[in-house]
ZANU-473845 format. One record per residue: x, y, z of N, C-alpha, C in turn. Coordinates in steps of 0.02 Angstrom, whole numbers, padded with zeros to 5 digits, always signed. Layout:
XYZXYZXYZ...
//
This chain:
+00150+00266+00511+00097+00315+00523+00127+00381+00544+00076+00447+00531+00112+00506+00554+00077+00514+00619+00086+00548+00689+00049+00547+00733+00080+00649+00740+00006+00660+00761+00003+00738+00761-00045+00732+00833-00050+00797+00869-00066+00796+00935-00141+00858+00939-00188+00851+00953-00226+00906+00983-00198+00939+01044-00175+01010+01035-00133+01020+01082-00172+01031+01167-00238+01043+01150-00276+01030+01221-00289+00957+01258-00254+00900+01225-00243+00853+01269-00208+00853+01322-00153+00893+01311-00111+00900+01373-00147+00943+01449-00167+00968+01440-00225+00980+01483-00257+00945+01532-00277+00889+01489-00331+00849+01532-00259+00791+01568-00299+00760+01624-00274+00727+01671-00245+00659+01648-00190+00633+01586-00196+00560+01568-00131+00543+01563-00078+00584+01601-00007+00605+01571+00047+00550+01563+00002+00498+01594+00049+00414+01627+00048+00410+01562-00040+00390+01493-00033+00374+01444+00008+00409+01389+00003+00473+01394+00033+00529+01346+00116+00528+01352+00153+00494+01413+00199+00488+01431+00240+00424+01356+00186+00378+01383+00187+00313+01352+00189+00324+01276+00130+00361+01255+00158+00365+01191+00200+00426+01159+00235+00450+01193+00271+00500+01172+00355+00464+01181+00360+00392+01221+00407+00366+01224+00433+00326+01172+00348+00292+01155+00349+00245+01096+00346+00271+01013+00334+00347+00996+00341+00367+00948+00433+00398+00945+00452+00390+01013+00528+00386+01001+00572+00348+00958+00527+00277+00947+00563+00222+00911+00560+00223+00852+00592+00177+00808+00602+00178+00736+00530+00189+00706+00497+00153+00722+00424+00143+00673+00398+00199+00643+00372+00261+00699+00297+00282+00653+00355+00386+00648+00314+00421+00625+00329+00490+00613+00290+00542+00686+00307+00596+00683+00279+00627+00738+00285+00726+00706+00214+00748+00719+00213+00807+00696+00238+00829+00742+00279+00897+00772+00310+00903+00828+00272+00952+00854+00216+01011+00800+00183+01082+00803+00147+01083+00873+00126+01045+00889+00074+01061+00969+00110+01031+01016+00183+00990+00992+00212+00969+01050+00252+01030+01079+00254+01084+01051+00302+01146+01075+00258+01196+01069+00285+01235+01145+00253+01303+01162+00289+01357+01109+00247+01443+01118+00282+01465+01068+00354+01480+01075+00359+01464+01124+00440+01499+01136+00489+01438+01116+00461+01377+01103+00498+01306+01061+00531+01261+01121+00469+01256+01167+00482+01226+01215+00427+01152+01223+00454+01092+01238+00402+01060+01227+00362+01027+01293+00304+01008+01273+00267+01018+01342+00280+00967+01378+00333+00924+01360+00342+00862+01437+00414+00890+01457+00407+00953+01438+00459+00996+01485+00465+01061+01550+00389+01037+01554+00363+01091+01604+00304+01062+01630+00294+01077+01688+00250+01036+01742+00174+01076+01720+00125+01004+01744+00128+00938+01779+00196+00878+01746+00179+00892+01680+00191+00840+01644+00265+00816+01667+00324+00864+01667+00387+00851+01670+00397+00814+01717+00366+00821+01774+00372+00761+01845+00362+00681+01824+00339+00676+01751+00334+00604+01754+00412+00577+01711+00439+00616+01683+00512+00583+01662+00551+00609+01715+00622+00566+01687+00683+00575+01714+00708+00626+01689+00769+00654+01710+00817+00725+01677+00833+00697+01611+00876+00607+01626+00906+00596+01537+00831+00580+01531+00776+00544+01516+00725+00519+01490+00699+00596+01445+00710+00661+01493+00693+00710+01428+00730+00729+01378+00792+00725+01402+00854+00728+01327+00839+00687+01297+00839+00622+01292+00836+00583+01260+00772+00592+01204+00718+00590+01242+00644+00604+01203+00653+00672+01163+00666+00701+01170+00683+00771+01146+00710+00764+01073+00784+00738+01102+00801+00728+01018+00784+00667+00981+00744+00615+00990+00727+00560+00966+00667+00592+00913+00636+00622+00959+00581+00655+00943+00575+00724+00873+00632+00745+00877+00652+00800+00835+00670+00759+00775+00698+00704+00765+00708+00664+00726+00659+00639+00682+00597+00614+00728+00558+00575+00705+00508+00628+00650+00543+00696+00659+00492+00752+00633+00500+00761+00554+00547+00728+00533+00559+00724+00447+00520+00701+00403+00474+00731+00409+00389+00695+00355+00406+00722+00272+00405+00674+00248+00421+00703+00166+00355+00712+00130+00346+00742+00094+00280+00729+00047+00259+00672+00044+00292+00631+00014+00281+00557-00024+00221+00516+00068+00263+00532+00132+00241+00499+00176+00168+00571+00185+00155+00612+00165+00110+00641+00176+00061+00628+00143+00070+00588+00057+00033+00562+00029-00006+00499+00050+00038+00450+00090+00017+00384+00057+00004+00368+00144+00052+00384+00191+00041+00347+00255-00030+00390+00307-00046+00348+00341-00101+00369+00392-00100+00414+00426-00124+00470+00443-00100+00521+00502-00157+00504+00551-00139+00511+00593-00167+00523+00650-00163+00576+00710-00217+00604+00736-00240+00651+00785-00246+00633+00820-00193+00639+00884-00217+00613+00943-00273+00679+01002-00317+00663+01018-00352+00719+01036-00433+00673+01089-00464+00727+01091-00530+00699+01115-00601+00709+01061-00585+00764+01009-00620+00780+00966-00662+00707+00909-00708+00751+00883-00729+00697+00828-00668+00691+00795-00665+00628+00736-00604+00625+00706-00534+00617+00719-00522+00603+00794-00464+00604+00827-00465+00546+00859-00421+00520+00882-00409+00488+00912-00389+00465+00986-00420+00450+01040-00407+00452+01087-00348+00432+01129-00306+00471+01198-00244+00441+01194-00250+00388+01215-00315+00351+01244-00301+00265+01241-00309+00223+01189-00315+00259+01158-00338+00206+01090-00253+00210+01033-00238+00278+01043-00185+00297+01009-00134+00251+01051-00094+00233+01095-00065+00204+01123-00094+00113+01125-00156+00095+01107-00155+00022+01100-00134+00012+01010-00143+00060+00966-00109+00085+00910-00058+00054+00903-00003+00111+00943+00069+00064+00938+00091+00036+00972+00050-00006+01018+00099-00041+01049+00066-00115+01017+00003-00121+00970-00008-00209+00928+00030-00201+00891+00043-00250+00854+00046-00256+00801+00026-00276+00727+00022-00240+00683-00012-00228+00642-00017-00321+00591-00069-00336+00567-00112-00398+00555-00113-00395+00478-00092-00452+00441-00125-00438+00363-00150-00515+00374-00200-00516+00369-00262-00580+00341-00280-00610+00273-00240-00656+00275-00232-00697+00192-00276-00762+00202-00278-00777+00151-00294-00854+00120-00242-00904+00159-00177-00893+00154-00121-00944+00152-00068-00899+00197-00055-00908+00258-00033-00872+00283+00053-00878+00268+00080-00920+00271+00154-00943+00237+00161-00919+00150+00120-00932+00105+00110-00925+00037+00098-00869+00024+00066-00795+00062+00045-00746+00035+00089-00699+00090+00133-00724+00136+00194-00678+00142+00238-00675+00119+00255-00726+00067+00305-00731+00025+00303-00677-00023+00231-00699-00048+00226-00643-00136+00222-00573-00078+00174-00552-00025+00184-00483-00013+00234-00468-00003+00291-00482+00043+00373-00461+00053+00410-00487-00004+00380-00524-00072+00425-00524-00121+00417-00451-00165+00364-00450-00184+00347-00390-00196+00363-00327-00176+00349-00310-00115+00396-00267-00078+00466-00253-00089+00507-00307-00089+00560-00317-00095+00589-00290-00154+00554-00295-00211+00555-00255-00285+00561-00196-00288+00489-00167-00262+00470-00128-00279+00517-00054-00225+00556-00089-00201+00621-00043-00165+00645+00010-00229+00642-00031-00265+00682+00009-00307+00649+00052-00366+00574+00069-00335+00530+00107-00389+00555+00179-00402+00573+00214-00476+00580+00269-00457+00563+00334-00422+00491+00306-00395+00434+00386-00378+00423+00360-00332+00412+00300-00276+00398+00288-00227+00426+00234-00177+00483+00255-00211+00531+00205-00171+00560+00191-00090+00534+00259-00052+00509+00277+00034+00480+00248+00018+00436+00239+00026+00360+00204+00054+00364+00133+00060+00400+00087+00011+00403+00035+00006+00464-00006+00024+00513+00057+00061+00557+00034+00092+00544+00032+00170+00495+00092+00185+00461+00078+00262+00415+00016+00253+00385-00016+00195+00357-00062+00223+00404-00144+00222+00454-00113+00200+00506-00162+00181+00540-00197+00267+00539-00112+00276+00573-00135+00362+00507-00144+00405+00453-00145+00391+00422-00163+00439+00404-00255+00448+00406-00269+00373+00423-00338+00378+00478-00369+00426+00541-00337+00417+00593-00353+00432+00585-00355+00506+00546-00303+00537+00571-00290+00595+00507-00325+00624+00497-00352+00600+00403-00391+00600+00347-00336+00642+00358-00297+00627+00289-00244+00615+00232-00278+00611+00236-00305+00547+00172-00328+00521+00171-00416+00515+00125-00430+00549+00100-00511+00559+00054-00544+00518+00049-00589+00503+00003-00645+00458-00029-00706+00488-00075-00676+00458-00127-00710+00503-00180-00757+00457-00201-00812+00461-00235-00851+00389-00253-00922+00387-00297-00960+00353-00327-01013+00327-00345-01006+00260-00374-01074+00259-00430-01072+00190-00465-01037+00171-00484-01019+00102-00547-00970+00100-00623-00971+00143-00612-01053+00170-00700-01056+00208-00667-01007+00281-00612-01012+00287-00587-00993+00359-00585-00902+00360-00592-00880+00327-00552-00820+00307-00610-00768+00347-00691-00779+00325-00740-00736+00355-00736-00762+00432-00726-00810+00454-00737-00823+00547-00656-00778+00556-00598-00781+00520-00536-00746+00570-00565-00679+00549-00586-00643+00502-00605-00583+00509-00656-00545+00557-00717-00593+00559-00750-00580+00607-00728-00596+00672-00688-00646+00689-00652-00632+00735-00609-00582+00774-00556-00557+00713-00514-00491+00727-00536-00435+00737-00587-00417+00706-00637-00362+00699-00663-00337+00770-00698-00407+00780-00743-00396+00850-00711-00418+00911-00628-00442+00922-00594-00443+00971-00589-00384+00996-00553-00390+01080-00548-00336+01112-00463-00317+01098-00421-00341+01050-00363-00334+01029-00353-00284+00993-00414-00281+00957-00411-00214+00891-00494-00192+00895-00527-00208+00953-00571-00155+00935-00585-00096+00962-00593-00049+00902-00623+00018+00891-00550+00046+00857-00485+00006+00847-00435+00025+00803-00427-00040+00744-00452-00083+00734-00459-00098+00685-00433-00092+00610-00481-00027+00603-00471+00017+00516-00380+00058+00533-00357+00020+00579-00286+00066+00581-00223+00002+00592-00269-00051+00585-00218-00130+00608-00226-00170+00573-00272-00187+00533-00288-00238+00483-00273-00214+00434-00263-00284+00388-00264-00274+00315-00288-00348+00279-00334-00335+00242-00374-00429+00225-00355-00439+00148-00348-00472+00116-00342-00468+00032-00346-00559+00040-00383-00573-00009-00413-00626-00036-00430-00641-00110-00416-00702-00149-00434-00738-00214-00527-00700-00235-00530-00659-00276-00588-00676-00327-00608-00739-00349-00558-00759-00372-00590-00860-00389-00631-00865-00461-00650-00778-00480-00677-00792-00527-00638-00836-00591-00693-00842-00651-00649-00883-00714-00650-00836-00758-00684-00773-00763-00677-00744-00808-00672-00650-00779-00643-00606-00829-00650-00556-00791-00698-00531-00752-00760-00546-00806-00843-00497-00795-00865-00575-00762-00840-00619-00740-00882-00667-00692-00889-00619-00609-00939-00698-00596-00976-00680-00521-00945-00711-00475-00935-00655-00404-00901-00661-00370-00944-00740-00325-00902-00785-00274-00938-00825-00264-00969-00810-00183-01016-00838-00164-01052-00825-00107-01003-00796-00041-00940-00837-00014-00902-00821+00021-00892-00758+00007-00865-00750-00039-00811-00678-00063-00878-00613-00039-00949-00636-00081-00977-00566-00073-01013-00564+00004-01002-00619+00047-01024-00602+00119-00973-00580+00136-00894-00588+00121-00837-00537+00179-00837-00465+00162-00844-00459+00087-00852-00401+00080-00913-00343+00103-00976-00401+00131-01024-00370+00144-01009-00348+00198-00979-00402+00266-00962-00398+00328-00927-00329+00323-00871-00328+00306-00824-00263+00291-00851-00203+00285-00912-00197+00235-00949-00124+00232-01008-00144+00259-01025-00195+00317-01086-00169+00343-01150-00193+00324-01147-00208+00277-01204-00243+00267-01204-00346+00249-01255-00361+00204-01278-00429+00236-01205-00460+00167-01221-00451+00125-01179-00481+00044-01172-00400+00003-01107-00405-00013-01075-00352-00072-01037-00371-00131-01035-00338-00193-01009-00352-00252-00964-00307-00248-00939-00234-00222-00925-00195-00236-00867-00216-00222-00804-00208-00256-00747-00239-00223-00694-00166-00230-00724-00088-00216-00666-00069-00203-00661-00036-00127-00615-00036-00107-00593-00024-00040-00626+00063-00043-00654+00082+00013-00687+00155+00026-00671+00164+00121-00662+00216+00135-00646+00234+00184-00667+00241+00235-00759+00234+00222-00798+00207+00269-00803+00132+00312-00767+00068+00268-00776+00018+00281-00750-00007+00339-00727-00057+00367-00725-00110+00439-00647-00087+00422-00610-00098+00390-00550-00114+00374-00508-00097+00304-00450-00109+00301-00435-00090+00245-00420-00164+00211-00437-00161+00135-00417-00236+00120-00430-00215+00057-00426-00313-00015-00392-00303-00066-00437-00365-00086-00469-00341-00125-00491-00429-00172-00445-00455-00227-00384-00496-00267-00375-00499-00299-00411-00461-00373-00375-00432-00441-00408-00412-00505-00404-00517-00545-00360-00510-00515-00338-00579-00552-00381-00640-00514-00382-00688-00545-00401-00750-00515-00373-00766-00436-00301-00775-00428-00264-00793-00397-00205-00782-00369-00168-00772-00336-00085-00776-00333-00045-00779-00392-00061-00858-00399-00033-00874-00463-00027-00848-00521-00075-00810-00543-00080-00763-00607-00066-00702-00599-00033-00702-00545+00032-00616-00558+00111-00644-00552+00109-00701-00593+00158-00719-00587+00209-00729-00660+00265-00681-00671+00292-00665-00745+00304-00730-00783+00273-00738-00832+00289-00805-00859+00380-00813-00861+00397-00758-00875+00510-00757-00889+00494-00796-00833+00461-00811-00767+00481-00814-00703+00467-00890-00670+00402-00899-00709+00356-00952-00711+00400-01005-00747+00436-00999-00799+00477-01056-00855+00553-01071-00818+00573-01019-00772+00634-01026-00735+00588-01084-00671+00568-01054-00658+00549-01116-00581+00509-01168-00574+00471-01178-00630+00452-01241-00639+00483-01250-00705+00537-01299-00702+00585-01311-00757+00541-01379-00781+00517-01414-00757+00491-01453-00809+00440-01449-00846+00422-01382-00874+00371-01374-00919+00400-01400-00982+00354-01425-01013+00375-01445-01084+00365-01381-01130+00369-01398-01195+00387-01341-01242+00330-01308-01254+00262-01366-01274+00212-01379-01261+00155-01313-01235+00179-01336-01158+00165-01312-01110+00182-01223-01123+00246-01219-01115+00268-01134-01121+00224-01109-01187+00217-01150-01226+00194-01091-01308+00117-01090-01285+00096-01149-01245-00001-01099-01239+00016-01076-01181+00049-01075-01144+00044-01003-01095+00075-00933-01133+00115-00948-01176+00145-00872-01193+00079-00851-01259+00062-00917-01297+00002-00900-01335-00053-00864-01298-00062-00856-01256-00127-00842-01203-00136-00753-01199-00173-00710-01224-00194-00657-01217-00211-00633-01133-00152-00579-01129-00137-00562-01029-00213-00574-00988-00271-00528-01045-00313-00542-00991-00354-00610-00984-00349-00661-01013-00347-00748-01008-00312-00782-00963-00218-00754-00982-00192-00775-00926-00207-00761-00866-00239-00697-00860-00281-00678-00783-00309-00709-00709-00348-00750-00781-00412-00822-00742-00392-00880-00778-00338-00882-00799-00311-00965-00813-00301-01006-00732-00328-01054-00721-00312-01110-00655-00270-01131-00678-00187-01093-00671-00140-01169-00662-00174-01242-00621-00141-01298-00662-00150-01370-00640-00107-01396-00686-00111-01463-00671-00072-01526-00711-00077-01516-00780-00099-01502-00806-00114-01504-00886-00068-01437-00915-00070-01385-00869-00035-01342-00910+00051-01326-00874+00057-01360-00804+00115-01351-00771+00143-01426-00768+00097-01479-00765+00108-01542-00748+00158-01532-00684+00118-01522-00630+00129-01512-00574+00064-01511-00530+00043-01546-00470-00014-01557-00447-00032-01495-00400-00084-01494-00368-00121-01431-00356-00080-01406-00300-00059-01446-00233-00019-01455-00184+00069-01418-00208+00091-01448-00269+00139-01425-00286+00142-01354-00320+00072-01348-00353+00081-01268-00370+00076-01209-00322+00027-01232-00261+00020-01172-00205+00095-01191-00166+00137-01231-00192+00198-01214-00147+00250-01190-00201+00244-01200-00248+00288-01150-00289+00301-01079-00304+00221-01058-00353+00209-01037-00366+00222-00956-00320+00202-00957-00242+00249-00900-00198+00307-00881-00183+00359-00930-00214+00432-00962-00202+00450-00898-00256+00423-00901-00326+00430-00858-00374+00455-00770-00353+00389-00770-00319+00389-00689-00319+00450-00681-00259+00511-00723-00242+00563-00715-00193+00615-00728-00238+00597-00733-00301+00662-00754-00339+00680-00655-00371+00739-00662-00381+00781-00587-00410+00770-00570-00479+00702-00547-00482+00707-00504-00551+00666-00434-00543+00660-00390-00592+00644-00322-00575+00561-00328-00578+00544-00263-00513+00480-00256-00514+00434-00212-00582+00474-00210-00649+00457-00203-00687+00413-00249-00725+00430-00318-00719+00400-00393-00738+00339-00379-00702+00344-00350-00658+00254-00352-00624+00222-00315-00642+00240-00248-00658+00199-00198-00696+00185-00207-00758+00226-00261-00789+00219-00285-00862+00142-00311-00847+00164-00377-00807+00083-00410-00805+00012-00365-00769+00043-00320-00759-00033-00285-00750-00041-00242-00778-00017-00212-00836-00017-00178-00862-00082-00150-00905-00115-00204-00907-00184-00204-00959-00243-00164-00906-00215-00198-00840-00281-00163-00798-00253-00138-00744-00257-00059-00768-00234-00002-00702-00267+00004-00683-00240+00055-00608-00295+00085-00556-00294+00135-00548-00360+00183-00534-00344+00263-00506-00338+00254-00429-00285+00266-00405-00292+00274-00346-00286+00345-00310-00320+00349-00252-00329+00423-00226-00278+00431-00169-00240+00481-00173-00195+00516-00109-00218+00534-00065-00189+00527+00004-00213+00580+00061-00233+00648+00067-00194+00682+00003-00213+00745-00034-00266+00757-00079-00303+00706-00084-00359+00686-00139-00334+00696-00207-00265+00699-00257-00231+00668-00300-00240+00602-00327-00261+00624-00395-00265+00543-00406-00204+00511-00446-00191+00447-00456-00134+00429-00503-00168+00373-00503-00109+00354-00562-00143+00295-00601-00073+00238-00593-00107+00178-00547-00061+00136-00540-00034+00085-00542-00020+00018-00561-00026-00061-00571-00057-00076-00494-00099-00134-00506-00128-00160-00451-00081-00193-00391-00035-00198-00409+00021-00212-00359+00056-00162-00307+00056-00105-00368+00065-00039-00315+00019-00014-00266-00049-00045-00298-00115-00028-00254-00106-00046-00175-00080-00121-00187-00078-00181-00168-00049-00139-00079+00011-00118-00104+00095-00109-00066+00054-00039-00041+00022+00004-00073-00004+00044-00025-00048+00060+00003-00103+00019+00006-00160-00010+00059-00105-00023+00137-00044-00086+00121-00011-00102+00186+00024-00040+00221+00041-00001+00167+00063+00053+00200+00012+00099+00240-00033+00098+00245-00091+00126+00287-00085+00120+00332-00059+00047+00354-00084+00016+00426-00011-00009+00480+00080+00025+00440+00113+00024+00452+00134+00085+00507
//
């Protein structure tokens, strides 16, 4: 995240908290605008009283240049990551709220909590090496690493009680839309099929009302999140990739999956008949895949039929595979 300051916060009486997070945007994680942290003469304000009485002599060197550091915002992170205002204003963020910010940590809410951190940090892991957005997906690369980001998950019946749970905890509430991230199975069988009862009550929960169809993410909603385009997990998965790791497909088997028109393979239910492998054995494979070494080009292959416009922080639009969508929804909430 970028964090930028209303410079009349310093003002008001809260300097213990403002202390706090001016220590914690010292660390690796988030970016820091530096413009309201310095007077005009390029002095910064936890260098002159009240405020300066709450550090030490090194505690301000130190913050100082940690801080000057953290000020390297590139375009690309101006595009895609969150900014935030810390301030008292509409639209801003308060410094208690901004400081319970970074000090959680940030939540993605799956189906399968073991199974769908695999494919997201496999994915990730790829997509390091994109030519046009290859920052972005290397900060979310290390935030895995450095476990930033947590997983959290059950069954699909389970999925609306942990959301409504997370939502309306006192852990993330009223920051929420800045800590979560939900993505869940469509389930449909066909593209233009109907979503099933579960699916259109979380999505309703999410924007507010009782049941929703609408499945694209808008900026008004509870949270940021992701319905599968595809059926499943399983069907963003490269067949080159699919014939390497389940080696006992018969010959059979590989020619009606490669016979299969992409958007079929979409909403195909792997099972026994076409993997001869039981249902148990495919939700444990099938994530194993997206950790195996091949280029994140194989993924843009398979989505290739159905792009996305997605919109910039700049209101820019581009047009992107649903996987990229995918990788920068998480980057929102990093």
């Amino acid at each position: 995240m970028i964090f930028d300051f209303n410079a009349s916060v310093f003002e008001e009486a809260h300097f213990d908290t403002l202390k706090q997070i001016l220590v914690l945007l010292g660390q690796e994680q988030h970016f820091v605008i530096t413009q309201n942290l310095k007077d005009d003469y390029d002095k910064w304000v936890f260098e002159k009283e009240p405020f300066k009485s709450y550090f030490g002599k090194y505690e301000l060197q130190d913050l100082s240049k940690k801080l000057q550091k953290k000020a390297n915002i590139t375009t690309l992170h101006k595009q895609f990551l969150t900014k935030i205002v810390i301030g008292n204003n509409e639209n801003e963020v308060s410094p208690y709220n901004a400081l319970r910010i970074l000090k959680e940590r940030s939540l993605l809410l799956v189906e399968n909590k073991l199974n769908e951190k695999k494919f997201l940090k496999g994915i990730c892991d790829k997509y390091t090496n994109h030519p046009k957005r290859k920052s972005i997906y290397v900060l979310i690369q290390k935030a895995f690493e450095n476990e930033w980001i947590g997983t959290e998950g059950g069954g699909t019946g389970d999925m609306k009680k942990n959301l409504e749970y997370y939502v309306g905890s006192l852990q993330f509430q009223n920051i929420e839309c800045y800590k979560l991230f939900m993505i869940f199975d469509n389930d449909k069988e066909k593209v233009n099929g109907t979503l099933a009862n579960t699916q259109k009550k979380m999505i309703g929960f999410i924007k507010n009302v009782d049941k929703s169809e609408n499945t694209n993410w808008e900026t008004t909603d509870k949270i940021i999140w992701h319905i599968w385009h595809k059926r499943a997990l399983e069907n963003y998965a490269p067949l080159e990739q699919v014939f390497i790791k389940i080696y006992g497909l018969t010959n059979e088997q590989k020619e009606y999956l490669q016979n299969l028109q992409p958007s079929t393979l979409d909403f195909l239910k792997y099972d026994k008949s076409n993997t001869g492998l039981k249902e148990e054995k495919i939700k444990e494979k099938f994530p194993e895949i997206f950790e195996m070494n091949f280029s994140y080009q194989l993924l843009e292959k398979r989505c290739e039929h159905h792009k996305i416009s997605f919109e910039t922080n700049n209101g820019n639009v581009i047009e992107i595979s649903e996987i990229e969508q995918i990788l920068l929804k998480i980057a929102k909430i990093i």
